[in-house]
N, C-alpha and C positions, 0 to 999 in steps of 0.2 A: 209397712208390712215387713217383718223380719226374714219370714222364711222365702228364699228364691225357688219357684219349681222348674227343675232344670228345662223341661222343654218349653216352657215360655221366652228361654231366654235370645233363640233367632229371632224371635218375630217383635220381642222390645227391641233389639240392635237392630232392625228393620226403621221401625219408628224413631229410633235415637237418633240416628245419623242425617234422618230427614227433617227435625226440627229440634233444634237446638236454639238456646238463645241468641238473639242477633248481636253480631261485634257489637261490645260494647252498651248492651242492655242495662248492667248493673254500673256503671260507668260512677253517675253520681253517688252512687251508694260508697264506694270506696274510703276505705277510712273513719268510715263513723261509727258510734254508737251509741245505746241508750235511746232517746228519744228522738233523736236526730237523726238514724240509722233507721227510724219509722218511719218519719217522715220522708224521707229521701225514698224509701221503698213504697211507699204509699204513691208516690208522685209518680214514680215510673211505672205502676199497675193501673192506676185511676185513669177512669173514662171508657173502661173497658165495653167492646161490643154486645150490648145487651140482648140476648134471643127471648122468645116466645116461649110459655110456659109450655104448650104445645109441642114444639119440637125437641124437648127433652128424649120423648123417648128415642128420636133417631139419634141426638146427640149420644143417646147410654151406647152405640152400637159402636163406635169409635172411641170412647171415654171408659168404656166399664164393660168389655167382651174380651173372654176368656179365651185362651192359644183353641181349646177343642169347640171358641162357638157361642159357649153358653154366658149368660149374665153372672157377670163378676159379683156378686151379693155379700160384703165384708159382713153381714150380719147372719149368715147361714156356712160361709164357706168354710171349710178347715184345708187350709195350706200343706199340702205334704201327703194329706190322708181322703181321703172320700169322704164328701159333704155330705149333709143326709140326703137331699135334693137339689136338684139345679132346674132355671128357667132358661126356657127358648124365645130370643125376641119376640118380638109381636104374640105370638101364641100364647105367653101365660102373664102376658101385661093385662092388670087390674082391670077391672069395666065397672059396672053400678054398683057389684055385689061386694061385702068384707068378709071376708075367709073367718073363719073359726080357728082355723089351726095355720100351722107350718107346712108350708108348702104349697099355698093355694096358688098365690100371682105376685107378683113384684109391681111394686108402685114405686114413683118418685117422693124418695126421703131429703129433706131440710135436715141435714145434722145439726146446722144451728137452727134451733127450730124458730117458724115465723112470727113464731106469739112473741119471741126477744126482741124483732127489729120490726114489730106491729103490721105484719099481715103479709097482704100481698103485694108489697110495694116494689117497685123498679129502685135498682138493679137487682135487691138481694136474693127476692124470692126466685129468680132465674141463675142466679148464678151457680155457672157448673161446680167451683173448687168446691161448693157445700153441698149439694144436691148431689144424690147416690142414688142404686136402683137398689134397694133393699123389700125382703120380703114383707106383705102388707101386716101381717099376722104379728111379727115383730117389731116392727116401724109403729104399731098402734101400743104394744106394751113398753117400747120406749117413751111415746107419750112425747111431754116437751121436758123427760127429767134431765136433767144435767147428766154430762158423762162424769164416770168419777170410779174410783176402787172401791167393791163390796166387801163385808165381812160376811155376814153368814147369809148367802142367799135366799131371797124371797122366793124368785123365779128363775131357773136355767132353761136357757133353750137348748134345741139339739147340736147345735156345736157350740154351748159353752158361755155364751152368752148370758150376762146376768143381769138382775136387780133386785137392788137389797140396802139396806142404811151405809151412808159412806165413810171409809174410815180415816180420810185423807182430815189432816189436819187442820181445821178451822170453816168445816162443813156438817151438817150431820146428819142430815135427811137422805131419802131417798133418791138413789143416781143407779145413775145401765150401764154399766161393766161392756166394754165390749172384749173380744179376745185379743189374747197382749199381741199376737199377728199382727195386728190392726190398728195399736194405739197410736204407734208412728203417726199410722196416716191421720188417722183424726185430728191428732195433737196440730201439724200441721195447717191442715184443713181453718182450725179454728187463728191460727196464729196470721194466717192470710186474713178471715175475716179481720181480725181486730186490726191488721193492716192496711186492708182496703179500703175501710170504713171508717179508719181513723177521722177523726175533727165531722164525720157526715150523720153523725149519729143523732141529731136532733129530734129526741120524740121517740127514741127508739125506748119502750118497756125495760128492756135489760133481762139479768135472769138473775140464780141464785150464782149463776159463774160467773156475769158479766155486768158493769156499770155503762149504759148503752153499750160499745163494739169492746169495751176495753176490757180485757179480762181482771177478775179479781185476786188479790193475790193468792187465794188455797188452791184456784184453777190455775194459774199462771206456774207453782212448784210442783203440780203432780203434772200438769202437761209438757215441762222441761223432761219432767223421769222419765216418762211415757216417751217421747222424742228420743231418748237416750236411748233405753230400753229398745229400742226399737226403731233402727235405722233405716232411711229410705232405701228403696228396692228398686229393681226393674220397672215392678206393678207402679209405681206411683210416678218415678222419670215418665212412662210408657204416657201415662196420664195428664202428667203435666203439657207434654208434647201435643196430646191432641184437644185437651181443654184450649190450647193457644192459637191453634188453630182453626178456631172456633170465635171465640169470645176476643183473641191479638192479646190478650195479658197473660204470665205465668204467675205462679206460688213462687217467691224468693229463698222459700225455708222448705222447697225442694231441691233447688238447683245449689240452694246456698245453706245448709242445716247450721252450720255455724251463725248465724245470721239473730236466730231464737235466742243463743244466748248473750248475743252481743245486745239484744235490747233487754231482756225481761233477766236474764239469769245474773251469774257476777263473772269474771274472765282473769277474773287473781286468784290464788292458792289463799289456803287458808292461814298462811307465815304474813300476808300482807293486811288481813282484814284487823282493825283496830277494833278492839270492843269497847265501847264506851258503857257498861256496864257489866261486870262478868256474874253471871250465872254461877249460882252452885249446884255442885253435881259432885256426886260421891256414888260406889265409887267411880276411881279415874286414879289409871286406867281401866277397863272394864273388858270382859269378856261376853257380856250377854245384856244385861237389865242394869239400868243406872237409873238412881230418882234424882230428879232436880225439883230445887224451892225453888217456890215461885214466888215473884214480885209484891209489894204488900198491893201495890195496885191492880193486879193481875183479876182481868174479867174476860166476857166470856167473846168480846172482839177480841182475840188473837190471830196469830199466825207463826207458826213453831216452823224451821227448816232446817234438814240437814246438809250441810257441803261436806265434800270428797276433799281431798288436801290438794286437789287441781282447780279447785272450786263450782263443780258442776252439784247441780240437788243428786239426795238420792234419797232414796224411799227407806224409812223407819218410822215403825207403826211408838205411835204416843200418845201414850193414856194419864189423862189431866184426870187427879179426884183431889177434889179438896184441895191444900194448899202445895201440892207437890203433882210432878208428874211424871211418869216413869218411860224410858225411852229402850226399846231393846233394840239392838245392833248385832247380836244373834245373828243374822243371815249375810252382815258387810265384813269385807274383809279386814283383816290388819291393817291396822295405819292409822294414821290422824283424819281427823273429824272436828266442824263445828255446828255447833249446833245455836241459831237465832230465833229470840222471838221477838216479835213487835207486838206490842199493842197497840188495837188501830188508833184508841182515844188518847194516846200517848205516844210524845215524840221521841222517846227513849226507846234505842235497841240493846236488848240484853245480848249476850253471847259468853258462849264460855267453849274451850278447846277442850275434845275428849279424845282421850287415847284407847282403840283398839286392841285388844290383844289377840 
């Protein structure tokens, strides 16, 4: 969650100070990366305290309760502004009945949802980093779609909240927008599962984002942006804090946000990446819209990404027709850029350097 509200901010320095990671918690982790920098984080979070589906709802009162009281709901809230409605613990928690609209009751949401990791199985269906109190009304029109960026909305909720066909590159079905507040934490959220779950995936379904726990790569570059985009907060330290005092495990890619790209992202500039086949793209330099020919083998297993000249992803919308595809950088600043695709059925990486103007 991006935006801080300032009066929240005693009562996380409250919780801060009382639970911190213990000396030396990420001790092993030191120095690695890539897969090895998973592993190492996987081993220090696994075997975590498993609770009862049951006690959820007490655990939301410590994990997901707002400075004035009310259930922290990332799926109804607006950060800064007045949500449309708020719930009161116990009082407007779900019972037999399903709401029609927004606003009825809050229930316990699966942000990964449990159709991915087959049901109701220990640990994951309890586990608090993925479990949120969200409103029931929206938790049902999320469904199990993948989170992911909309173009032209199907549905908006009342704070903003969508779903619609996704525009993210190498996706293209329908995905739930949640609001960019919010993506941080999500992005997170799921970078712990495929952390904690790492090598325990056996049997697990999977999703349109994930091969068992492991994220795929069109999820893996728009959940680096979203990360990016949208830097940890009080709200999610605050949560970290009392998820661990709970369950005795933390999220490493709260305490640690660097951590995300040191496994899935790249941690070089774009002066150091070698292109083992260069991309054409004209023009270059570009001010707005550049087309790039695509490979004679070029099908519809891709995956297009852009780096920054520090090497982090960033978001540009690209549109594949035919044998070319058009990349606009319109809304990125000045500078250098590369732009990668792989094709999954091929072990060649394209790439080619674009200059900004």
């Amino acid at each position: 969650m991006k935006k801080t509200i300032p009066t929240l901010l005693f009562t996380f320095l409250l919780v801060v100070t009382k639970a911190q990671p213990p000396s030396g918690y990420y001790n092993t982790a030191t120095g690695k990366s890539g897969s090895t920098l998973q592993q190492a984080l996987h081993d220090i979070i696994d075997n975590h305290t498993s609770v009862s589906y049951a006690t959820l709802w007490n655990s939301f009162k410590t994990t997901d309760k707002k400075a004035n009281g009310k259930v922290w709901d990332m799926y109804s809230d607006i950060p800064g502004g007045t949500p449309p409605y708020e719930f009161t613990f116990g009082t407007d928690q779900c019972g037999s009945t399903s709401p029609t609209a927004e606003g009825g009751c809050y229930n316990r949401e699966h942000s990964w949802p449990k159709s991915w990791f087959g049901g109701e199985i220990a640990p994951m269906y309890t586990d608090l980093f993925h479990l949120i109190p969200t409103d029931s009304y929206v938790n049902s029109l999320r469904n199990n779609y993948p989170y992911g960026d909309v173009g032209t909305a199907l549905i908006t909720t009342d704070n903003g909240t969508k779903i619609g066909y996704c525009v993210n590159p190498g996706y293209n079905n329908l995905v739930f927008e949640p609001r960019d507040d919010y993506k941080g934490d999500l992005a997170r959220n799921y970078f712990y599962m495929a952390t904690r779950y790492l090598k325990e995936d056996a049997g697990w379904p999977g999703s349109a984002m994930a091969t068992g726990s492991q994220l795929k790569p069109w999820a893996v570059t728009m959940l680096l942006i979203w990360a990016q985009n949208d830097p940890v907060s009080a709200k999610e330290t605050a949560r970290n804090n009392a998820v661990y005092a709970i369950q005795k495990n933390r999220n490493p890619f709260i305490d640690h946000p660097e951590y995300a790209n040191a496994i899935w992202g790249t941690n070089v500039g774009i002066t150091e990446k070698q292109a083992q086949v260069a991309l054409q793209v004209y023009p270059n330099p570009v001010s707005a819209n550049c087309t790039i020919t695509l490979p004679p083998e070029f099908n519809q297993q891709y995956n297009f990404t852009v780096y920054s000249s520090n090497g982090n992803p960033v978001w540009a919308p690209i549109n594949v027709s035919g044998e070319k595809a058009t990349l606009n950088l319109e809304n990125l600043p000045a500078g250098f850029y590369l732009v990668q695709l792989i094709i999954n059925n091929y072990h060649t990486v394209y790439q080619a350097r674009i200059v900004k103007k």
